[in-house]
N, C-alpha and C positions, 0 to 999 in steps of 0.2 A: 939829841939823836937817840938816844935809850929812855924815851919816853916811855909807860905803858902802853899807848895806842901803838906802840908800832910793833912789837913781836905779837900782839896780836892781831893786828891786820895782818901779819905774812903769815899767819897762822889761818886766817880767813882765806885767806887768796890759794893757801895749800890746798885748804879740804874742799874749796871749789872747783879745783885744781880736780881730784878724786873723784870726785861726785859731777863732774862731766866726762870723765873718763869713765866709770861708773854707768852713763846714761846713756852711750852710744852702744851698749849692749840690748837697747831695750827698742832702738829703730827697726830692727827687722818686727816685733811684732804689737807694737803701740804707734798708732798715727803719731804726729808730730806734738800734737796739744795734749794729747794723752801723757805722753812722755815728758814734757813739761808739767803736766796734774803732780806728777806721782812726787815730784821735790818738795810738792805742798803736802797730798796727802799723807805719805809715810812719815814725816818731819813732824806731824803733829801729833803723834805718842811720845815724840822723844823728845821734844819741848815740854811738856806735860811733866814726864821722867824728870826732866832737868829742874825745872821749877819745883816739883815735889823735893828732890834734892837740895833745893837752897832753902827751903824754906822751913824744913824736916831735919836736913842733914847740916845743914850750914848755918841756921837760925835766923836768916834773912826777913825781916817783914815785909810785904807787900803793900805799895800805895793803894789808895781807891782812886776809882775812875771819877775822871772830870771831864768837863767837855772840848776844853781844848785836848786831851788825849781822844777823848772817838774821834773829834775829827780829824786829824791828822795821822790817826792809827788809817781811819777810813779812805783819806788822801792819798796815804802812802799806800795801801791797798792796792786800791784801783789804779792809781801809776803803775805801777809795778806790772798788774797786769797788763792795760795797757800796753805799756813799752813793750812786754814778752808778746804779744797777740800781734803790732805790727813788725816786731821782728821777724818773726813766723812768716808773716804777709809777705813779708820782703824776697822769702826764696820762691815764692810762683813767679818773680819777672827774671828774666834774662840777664839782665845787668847787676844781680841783685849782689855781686863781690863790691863793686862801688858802694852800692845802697849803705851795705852793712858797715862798710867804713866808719859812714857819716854819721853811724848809730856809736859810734865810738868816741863821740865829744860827749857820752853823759859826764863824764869827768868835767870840762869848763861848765855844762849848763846847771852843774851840781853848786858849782863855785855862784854861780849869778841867781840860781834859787836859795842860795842861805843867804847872798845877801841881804837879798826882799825879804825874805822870808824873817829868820834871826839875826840879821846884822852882822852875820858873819864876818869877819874881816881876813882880807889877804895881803899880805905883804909881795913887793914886787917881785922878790925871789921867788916864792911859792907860784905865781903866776907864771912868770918862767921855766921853772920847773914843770906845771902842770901843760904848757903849750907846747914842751919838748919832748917831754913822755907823751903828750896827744898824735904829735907827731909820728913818732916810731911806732904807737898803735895802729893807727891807721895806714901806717908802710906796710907793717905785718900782716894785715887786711889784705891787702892788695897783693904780696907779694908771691905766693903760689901760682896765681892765674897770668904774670908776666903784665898788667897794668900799666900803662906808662902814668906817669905823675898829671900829664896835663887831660889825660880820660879821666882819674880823678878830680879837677879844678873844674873840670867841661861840663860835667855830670849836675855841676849844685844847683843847677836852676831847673832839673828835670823832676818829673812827677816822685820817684824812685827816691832820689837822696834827700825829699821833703819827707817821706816814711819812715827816712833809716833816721832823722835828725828827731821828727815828733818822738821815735824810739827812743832815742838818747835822754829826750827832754822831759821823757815817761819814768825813766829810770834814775836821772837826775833829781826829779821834784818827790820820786819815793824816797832818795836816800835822806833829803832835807825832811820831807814831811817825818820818817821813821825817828830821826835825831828829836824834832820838835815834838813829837807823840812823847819821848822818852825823858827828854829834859822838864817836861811839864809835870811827870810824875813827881818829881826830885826825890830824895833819901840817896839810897846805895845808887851808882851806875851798874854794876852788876845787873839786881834785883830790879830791874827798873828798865834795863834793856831785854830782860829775859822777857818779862812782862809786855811789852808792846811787842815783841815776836811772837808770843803766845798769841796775842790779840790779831795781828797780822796775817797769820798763817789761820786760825781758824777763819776770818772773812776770805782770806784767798780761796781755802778749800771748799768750804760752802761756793762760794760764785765761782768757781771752775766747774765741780763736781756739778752743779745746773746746767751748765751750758753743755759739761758733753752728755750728761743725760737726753737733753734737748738736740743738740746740733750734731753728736755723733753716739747717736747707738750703738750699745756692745761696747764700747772702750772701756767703763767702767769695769764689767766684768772681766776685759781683758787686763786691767789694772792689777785687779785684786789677786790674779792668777799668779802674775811675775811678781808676787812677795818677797820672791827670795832676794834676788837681784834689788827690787823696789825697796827693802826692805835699808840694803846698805846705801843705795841710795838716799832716802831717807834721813838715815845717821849721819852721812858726809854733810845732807842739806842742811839739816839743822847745827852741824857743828860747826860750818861755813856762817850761815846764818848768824848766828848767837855770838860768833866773833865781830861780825860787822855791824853786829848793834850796836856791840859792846864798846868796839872802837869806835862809831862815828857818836856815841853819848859822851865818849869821852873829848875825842879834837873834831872839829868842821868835817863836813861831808865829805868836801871837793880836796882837802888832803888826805883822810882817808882813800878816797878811789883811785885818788892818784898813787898812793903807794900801795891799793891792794893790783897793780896795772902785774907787779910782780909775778902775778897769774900765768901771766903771758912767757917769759922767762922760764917756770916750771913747767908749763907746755910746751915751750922749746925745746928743752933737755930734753923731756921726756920723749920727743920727735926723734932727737939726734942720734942719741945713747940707744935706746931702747927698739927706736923703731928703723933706726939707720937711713933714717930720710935725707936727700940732698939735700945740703943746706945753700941757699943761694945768696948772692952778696948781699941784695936788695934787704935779704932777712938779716942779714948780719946787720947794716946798717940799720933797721926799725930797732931790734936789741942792744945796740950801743945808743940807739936817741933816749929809749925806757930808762936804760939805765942811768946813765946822764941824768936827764929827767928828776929819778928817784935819790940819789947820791944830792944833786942839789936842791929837793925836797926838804931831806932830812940834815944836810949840812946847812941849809944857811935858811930854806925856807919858814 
C-alpha cells in the first residue's frame, strides 16, 4: 500500500487538481484550445529548470535517445493531443455531459493498451478496483445535470459517446505510450521520466502552437499576455506532469489512473468546503464507488 508510486500519484492528481482550478481563470480571455496551449507552453521552462536541476544539482545522468523512445515519445504526443482536441469537440453538441462520461473510461482503455502494448498485467482485484472507481467517475459526470443512468446506457451507440470514448482511448494509449517512451530509456525512473516529459511537452508545444497560429489568430498573443496567471499554470502543469511520469515509469498505467481518479475527491472538497455547493446524493454515491474503487486498488489490487 506504501509503494513509491502512490504518494506520488496523489501528489499528481493534487497539482492537477490546482492547475485546473488554476485554468478557469484564463476562460474569460483565451478560447478553449488557447487555454489548453498554455499547460504545454508555460510547463516547458520549468521542465527544463527541473532537468537542469537533476542533472546539475542531483548528479543524474541522462540516457540517449533511441528509437523505440521517439516513437512512443511521439505516440504519446499525438494521443494526448488528440484525446484533448476531441474533448474540446465534445462541448459544441448538446448532450455533451453523457459524451464526457464516456471519455472517462481512459482508465480501463489504459489497462487494455499496456496490455498490447507492454504485457502489462492485472490482477482480478485491480480490475475491480478499476471498474468501480470507473463507475463513480462517470456518476460524478453525470450528476450535476440530474441524468438518469439509463440516458447514460441509451447514449452508447450515438455519434457523441463514440467522441468522448476515442477521447478516453487518446488518453489511454498516451499514458501506455509515455510509460514505454520512459522504460525504454532505463537507468534512474526519475531521470528517465523527466526526460520523456521534456521530449513530450516540447512536440506538444511546437504542434499546438501551429495550429492556433494557423487555425486561431491572435491567441498566441493573447497567451503570452496572461503570463502571470499562465505562468502558475505552467508550474502546477508541469509538477502534475513529472509526477505522472514518474509514477506510471514506476507501476502500469491503468493503476496509476486509477488511483490518480483521487483528483475527483479534491475537487469535491474543494466544491463543498470552499465553494458551498449543494451536494447531491447522486454525488455522494459516485464518491463512495471512487473511493471503494481506490481503497481496493491499493489494498488487495
Amino acid at each position: 500500500m506504501f509503494e513509491t508510486w502512490v504518494p506520488i500519484t496523489i501528489a499528481a492528481a493534487f497539482f492537477q487538481n490546482v492547475r485546473s482550478s488554476l485554468q478557469k481563470h484564463l476562460k474569460g480571455s483565451l478560447s478553449t484550445s488557447a487555454a489548453a496551449y498554455v499547460r504545454f507552453f508555460y510547463a516547458l521552462p520549468f521542465v527544463l529548470l527541473y532537468l537542469a536541476i537533476l542533472r546539475y544539482g542531483a548528479g543524474y545522468d541522462f540516457p540517449e535517445l533511441n528509437r523505440r523512445f521517439l516513437f512512443f515519445a511521439v505516440l504519446g504526443s499525438t494521443a494526448q493531443i488528440a484525446g484533448t482536441a476531441l474533448l474540446i469537440h465534445l462541448f459544441s453538441f448538446r448532450n455533451f455531459v453523457v459524451a464526457t462520461a464516456y471519455s472517462k473510461t481512459e482508465t480501463i482503455q489504459a489497462a487494455a493498451a499496456g496490455m498490447l502494448i507492454l504485457s502489462d498485467t492485472l490482477t482480478p482485484w485491480a480490475l475491480l478496483a478499476i471498474v468501480v472507481s470507473l463507475a463513480g467517475v462517470m456518476l460524478l459526470a453525470i450528476a450535476k445535470r440530474e441524468l438518469g443512468i439509463r440516458e447514460l446506457f441509451s447514449s452508447l451507440f450515438r455519434k457523441t459517446a463514440g467522441i468522448g470514448l476515442a477521447s478516453g482511448a487518446g488518453f489511454g494509449l498516451a499514458a501506455v505510450s509515455y510509460r514505454a517512451a520512459s522504460l525504454s530509456l532505463g537507468g534512474s525512473f526519475v531521470a528517465s521520466a523527466a526526460y520523456t516529459l521534456a521530449v513530450a511537452l516540447l512536440l506538444q508545444t511546437v504542434t499546438m502552437g501551429l495550429y492556433l497560429r494557423v487555425r486561431e489568430p491572435g491567441q498566441l498573443t493573447r497567451v503570452f499576455r496572461t503570463w502571470r496567471i499562465s505562468g502558475a499554470v505552467g508550474l502546477a502543469g508541469m509538477s502534475a506532469s513529472a509526477c505522472w511520469f514518474t509514477a506510471m515509469t514506476i507501476r502500469n498505467a491503468a493503476h496509476v489512473k486509477a488511483l490518480g481518479q483521487v483528483e475527483l475527491l479534491f475537487a469535491f472538497v474543494v466544491s463543498a468546503a470552499f465553494f458551498r455547493e449543494r451536494v447531491t446524493g447522486r454525488e455522494m454515491l459516485g464518491v463512495l464507488l471512487v473511493v471503494t474503487g481506490i481503497l481496493v486498488l491499493l489494498l488487495r489490487g
